[in-house]
Steps between C-alpha positions, in 0.01 A plus 500: 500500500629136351348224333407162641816303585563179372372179683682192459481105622652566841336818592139316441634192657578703850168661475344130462699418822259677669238286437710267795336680734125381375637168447629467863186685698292238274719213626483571881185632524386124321303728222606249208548770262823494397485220206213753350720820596816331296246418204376854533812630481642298193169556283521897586882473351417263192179711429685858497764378387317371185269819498816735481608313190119487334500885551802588395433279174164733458629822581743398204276399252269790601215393318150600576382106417715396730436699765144494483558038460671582862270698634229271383628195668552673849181617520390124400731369803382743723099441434620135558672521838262781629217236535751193572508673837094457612383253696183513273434506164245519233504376119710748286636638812852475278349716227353780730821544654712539202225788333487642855952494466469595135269841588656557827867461427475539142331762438634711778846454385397669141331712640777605696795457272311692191302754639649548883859479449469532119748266363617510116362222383266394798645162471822568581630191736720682665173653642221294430651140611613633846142694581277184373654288763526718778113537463425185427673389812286726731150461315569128524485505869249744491282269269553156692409678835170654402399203286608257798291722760188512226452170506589388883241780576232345243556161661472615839290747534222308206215586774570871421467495114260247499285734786553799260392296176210439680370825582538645089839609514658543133795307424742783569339568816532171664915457366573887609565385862708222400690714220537743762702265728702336237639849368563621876711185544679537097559889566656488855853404406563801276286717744733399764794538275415888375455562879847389569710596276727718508465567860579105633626324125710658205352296213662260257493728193678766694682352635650294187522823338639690758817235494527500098534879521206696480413845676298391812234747463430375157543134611210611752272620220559204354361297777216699537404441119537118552325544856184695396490237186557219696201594721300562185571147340395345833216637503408408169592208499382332826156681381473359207631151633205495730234622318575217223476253815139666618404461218517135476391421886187734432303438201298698288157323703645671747613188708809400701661208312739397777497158277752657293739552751801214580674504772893404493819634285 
């Protein structure tokens, strides 16, 4: 089986040609997207670009402070942009997001590298790096959905909480229904995604690996292991995202404090 062939200026450049076709359906169709599509494009190149040359500067150094300083700092990004996305927020809404990242993503991805896959040392950037930001970039949708949906569902549906505040119900009681709703909406991508893979999509990760040379069937285990940890993280995360939010919208009285809540990005 051979290795990943070599990619070079031109070869990336006639992929990028591609993008012609977006650019023209946004032009006749009067969408107005192709100034943003162009950006898009040129901060996707810059950004890789700049990432390829940051990793392979870490997997050289191959130090575990360094590593773990990288790590670190994408899981602070990540917390940041997760709740950048809602069209409500709450005070520390920053701060809940990056603990919910930090557990989520974090954690998972030691968990996984050391004990799962059992990497010598468990920082090893070659592994660790790569798994932190594929989790963090599905827990991060996971976490801006569900805490997004919490709080649209506080705000509109106040005459339910309020109704079951009224009548006793505990503090947990009266956010369950709303926590409920927020982690249907934060779990359905990667519910959607399990269901279909494999069967409709070959993933990224297989696929990449599949092209730099590895056996498919262990290029499919693989994806599983990121698959079943990516659901995991989600989970986690988007739970723990919206639980910090409940927690602030109803107090320990019990009472819905809908005062906290603003409204806008």
């Amino acid at each position: 089986m051979i290795g990943p062939l070599p990619l070079g200026p031109g070869q990336l450049a006639l992929a990028a040609a591609l993008l012609l076709v977006n650019g023209a359906l946004s032009v006749w169709l009067g969408l107005g997207l192709e100034r943003r599509l162009l950006a898009a494009a040129l901060r996707a190149t810059v950004q890789l670009a700049l990432l390829g040359h940051v990793l392979r500067f870490v997997f050289e150094l191959d130090s575990a402070a360094v590593v773990i300083a990288v790590c670190v700092l994408m899981i602070a990004l990540a917390g940041r942009e997760a709740v950048a996305r809602t069209s409500r927020r709450v005070r520390g809404l920053v701060w809940h997001g990056v603990f919910a990242m930090a557990v989520a993503g974090g954690g998972t991805a030691v968990l996984a590298s050391g004990l799962v896959i059992g990497v010598e040392p468990w920082w090893a950037p070659q592994y660790l790096v790569p798994l932190v930001g594929m989790l963090l970039g599905n827990a991060l949708t996971g976490v801006s959905l569900g805490v997004d949906r919490a709080l649209a569902v506080v705000d509109e549906q106040r005459g339910s909480v309020e109704a079951l505040l009224a009548l006793g119900a505990s503090r947990l009681e009266a956010a369950r229904p709303v926590a409920a709703e927020a982690l249907r909406a934060g779990m359905l991508p990667i519910v959607n995604t399990l269901s279909a893979v494999g069967l409709v999509t070959i993933p990224g990760m297989m696929t990449g690996q599949i092209l730099g040379g590895t056996e498919p069937s262990l290029a499919a285990r693989y994806q599983l292991l990121i698959l079943f940890l990516i659901a995991g993280a989600v989970a986690m995360g988007t739970a723990i995202a919206v639980a910090l939010v409940l927690a602030q919208v109803i107090d320990d009285d019990p009472k819905l404090r809908l005062d906290r809540i603003q409204t806008g990005r």
